[in-house]
N, C-alpha and C positions, 0 to 999 in steps of 0.2 A: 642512635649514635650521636655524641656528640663531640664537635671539631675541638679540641685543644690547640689556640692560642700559644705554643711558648714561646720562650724567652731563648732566641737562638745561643743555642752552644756550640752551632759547628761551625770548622773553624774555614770561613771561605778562602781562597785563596787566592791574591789578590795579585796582577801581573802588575810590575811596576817596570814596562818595556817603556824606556826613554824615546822620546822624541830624535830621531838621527835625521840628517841632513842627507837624503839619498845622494848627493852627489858626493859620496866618499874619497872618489878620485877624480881627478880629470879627465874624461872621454872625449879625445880630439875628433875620434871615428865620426862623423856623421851619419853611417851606415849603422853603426853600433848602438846611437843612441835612437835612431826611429824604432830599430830591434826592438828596444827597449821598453820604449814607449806602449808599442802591445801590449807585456806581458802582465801576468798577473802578478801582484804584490808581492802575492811567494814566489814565484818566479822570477820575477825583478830581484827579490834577496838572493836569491839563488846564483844570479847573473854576478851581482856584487863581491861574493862570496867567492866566484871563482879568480874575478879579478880582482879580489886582495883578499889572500888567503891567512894574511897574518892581522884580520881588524876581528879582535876581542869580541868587541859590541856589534858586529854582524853575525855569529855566533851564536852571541846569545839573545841578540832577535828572533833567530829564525827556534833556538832552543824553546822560546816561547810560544812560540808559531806549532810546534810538534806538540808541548802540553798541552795548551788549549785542546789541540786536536786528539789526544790519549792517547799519543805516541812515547811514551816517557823512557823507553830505550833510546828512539832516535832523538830526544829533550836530551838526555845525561850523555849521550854523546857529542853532542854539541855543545852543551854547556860545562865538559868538561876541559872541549878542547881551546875555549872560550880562557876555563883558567890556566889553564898552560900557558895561553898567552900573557895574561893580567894578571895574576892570584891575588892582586890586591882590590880586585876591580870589584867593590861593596854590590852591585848589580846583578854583577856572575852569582857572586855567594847565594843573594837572596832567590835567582831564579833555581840554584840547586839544591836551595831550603824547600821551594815548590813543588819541586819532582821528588822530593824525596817524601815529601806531605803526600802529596797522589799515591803515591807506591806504598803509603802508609809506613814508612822509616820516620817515623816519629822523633826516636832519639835523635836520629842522625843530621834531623830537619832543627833541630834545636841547636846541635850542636855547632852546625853553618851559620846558622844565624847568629849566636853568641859570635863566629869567629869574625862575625860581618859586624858585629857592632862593636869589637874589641879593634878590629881595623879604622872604623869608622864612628865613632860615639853619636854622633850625627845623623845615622843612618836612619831616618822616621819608619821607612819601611820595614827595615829590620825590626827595631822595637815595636815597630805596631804587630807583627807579625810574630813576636815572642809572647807580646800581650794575649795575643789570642790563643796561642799554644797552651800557654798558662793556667787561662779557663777550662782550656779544656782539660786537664788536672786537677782543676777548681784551687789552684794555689791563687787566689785572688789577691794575695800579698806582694807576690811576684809582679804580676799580671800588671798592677796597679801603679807596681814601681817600672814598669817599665811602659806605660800608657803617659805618665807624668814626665819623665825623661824626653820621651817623643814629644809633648806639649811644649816644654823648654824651650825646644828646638823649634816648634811650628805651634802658636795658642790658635790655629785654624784648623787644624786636623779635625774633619768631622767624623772620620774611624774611631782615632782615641776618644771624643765623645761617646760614641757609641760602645765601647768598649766597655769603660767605666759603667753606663747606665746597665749594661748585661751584668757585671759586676754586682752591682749596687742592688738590683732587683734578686738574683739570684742569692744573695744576703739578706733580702727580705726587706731592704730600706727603700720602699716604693716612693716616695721624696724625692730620695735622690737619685732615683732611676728616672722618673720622669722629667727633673730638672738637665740632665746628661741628653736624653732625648731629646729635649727641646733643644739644647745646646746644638744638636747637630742637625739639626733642621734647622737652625737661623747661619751653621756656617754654611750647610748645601739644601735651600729649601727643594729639592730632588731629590732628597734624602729616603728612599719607598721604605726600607727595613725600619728604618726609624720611627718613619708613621704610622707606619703599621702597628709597633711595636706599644707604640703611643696610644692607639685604639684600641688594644689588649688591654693597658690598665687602666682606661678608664672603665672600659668596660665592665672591667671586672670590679670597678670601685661602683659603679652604676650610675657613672656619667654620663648625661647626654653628648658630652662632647664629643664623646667617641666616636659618635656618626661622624663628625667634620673631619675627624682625624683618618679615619678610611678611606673619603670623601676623599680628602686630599692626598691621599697614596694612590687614586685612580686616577683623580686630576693629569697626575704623573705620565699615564699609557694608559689612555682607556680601552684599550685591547689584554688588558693583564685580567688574566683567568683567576689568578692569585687574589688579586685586588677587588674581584666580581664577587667571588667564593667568599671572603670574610666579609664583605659588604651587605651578602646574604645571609649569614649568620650572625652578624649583628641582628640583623631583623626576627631572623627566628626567632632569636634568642628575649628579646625585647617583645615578642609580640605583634608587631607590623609583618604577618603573613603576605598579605599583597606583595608588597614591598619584596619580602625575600624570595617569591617565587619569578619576581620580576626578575633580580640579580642573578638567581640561579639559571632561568632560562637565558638571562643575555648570555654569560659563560659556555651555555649547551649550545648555544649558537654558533661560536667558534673552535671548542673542540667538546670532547666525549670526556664525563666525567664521574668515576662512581659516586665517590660521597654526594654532588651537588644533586645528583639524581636521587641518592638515597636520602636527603634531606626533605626532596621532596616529596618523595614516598611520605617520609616519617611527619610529617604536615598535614600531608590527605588522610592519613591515618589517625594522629593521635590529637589532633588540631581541629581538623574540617570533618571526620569521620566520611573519606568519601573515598570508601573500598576501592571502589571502580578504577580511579584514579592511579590511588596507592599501590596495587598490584601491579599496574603498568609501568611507573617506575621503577618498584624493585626490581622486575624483569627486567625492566633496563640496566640496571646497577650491575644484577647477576650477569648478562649479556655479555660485558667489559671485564666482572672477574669475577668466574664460577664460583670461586673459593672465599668468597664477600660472606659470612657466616651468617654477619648480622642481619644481613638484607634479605637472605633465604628466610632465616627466623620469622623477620617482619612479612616475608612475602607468604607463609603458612598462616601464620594469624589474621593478615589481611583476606584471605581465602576465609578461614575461620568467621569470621566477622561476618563476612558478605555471606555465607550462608553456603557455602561449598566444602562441605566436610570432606567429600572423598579426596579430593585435591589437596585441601591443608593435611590432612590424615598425609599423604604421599609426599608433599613438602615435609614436615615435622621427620618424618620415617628416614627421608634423603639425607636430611640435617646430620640425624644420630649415624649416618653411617660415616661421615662425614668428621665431625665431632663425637663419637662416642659418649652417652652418659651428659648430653646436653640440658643442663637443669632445664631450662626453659620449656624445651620440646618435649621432654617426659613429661614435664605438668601438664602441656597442654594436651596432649594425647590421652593419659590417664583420664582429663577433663572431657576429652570428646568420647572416649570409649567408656 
């Protein structure tokens, strides 16, 4: 098996909850505010919310607060009640472009958003968040015209950066997707998708650079599993085995992983030739998820190899019942019988 690198097309969704002044009103209570003081965040909004039932943007914090959480009945109830208050409020709009994106109302998420940026021309968020809609339609003409518009308004947006180079790359103008890429790692050098995204084409051009550009997405959170995983299949991939079994076991270190496991099966196998090894990890791979096809495959052959017919024979046998008509496993049976 081998990891594919792509070029994100899905479309994140990005909370743009304004910074509020929690003291929305005045609280003479003294009692009221140590109350307060306890609670939790949600809570505290909670608190706010009853004592001023008519603030828009407490609403639609807390409607943000439900999404995040994948409550998106009690998000569109709050954030509806949000526009009743404001309908002009550009904020409300884009957080019910959000819930409407979760619940997969695609049109409907488009159609708030245009009405957010026909209220507001200005709206970065909006446009940045039509741009990505766009993509994923692959109307890159749209997309692009409204990633440009967003820049007018802000030349630092490292999203519409990053936009564009998804644009640019999935048109095949790898130029000017890595120049877009850079673009947004010099306005937020924290920029992880970027760099990352950055190490995929070099990669794939057969740059060394590419190690620093991974390098530097781990730099980021060296607890990112994410970051561990492609770090490690750079190395496969290049050659530097050591190396990749180092990244994969840092990763297994902090959680349970099939592919990093199956990588490194697929190493001890086709790499180092060292059965022993590779069977333990596909069993691991399978362990996490029975239905891993490839790794059962790899984990019969690896029996095969090492010299355990009966057992690959009962692997291969499991596969087809599994998969039906599995080329693989009928050659190899055919082969053993």
């Amino acid at each position: 098996m081998r990891m594919k690198i792509n070029i994100i097309l899905l479309f994140t969704i990005l909370l743009f909850i304004s910074c509020q002044n929690s003291e929305t009103s005045k609280i003479s209570d003294s009692k009221t505010v140590k109350k307060e003081e306890i609670l939790s965040p949600f809570d505290s909004l909670n608190f706010h919310i009853k004592t001023n039932p008519n603030n828009a943007l407490l609403y639609n914090k807390r409607a943000n607060y439900y999404l995040i959480a994948g409550k998106y009945n009690k998000a569109l109830a709050d954030v509806n009640r949000a526009w009743q208050l404001d309908s002009l409020n550009t904020d409300v709009l884009v957080t019910l472009a959000d819930i409407y994106y979760a619940k997969e109302r695609y049109v409907d998420s488009r159609k708030v958003l245009k009405k957010a940026v026909s209220i507001n021309p200005e709206s970065t968020p909006a446009l940045l968040k039509l741009a990505r809609l766009y993509l994923i339609y692959r109307d890159y003409k749209s997309s692009m015209n409204y990633v440009n518009k967003a820049l007018k308004v802000d030349p630092s947006l490292e999203d519409a950066y990053f936009i564009k180079a998804i644009s640019n790359a999935e048109n095949g103008d790898t130029a000017a997707a890595i120049y877009n890429y850079q673009k947004a790692v010099e306005m937020n050098p924290n920029y992880y998708d970027a760099w990352v995204e950055l190490g995929g084409l070099y990669m794939a051009k057969g740059n060394p650079l590419a190690e620093q550009y991974y390098l530097n997405a781990l730099d980021i959170d060296t607890s990112n599993t994410h970051a561990l995983y492609v770090l490690g299949y750079y190395y496969q991939e290049t050659g530097n085995y050591p190396k990749a079994e180092k990244y994969y076991q840092s990763l297994l270190l902090k959680a349970d992983n099939e592919n990093a496991l199956f990588n490194l099966g697929y190493i001890n196998l086709v790499y180092l030739n060292n059965y022993p090894q590779a069977i333990i990890y596909f069993q691991k791979a399978l362990s996490i998820n029975e239905n891993y096809h490839e790794a059962l495959f790899n984990l019969a052959y690896s029996l095969e190899l090492s010299g355990d017919m009966k057992d690959a024979r009962s692997k291969y046998q499991e596969l087809l019942k599994k998969v039906p008509n599995h080329p693989g496993a009928l050659k190899r049976l055919n082969e053993i019988d």
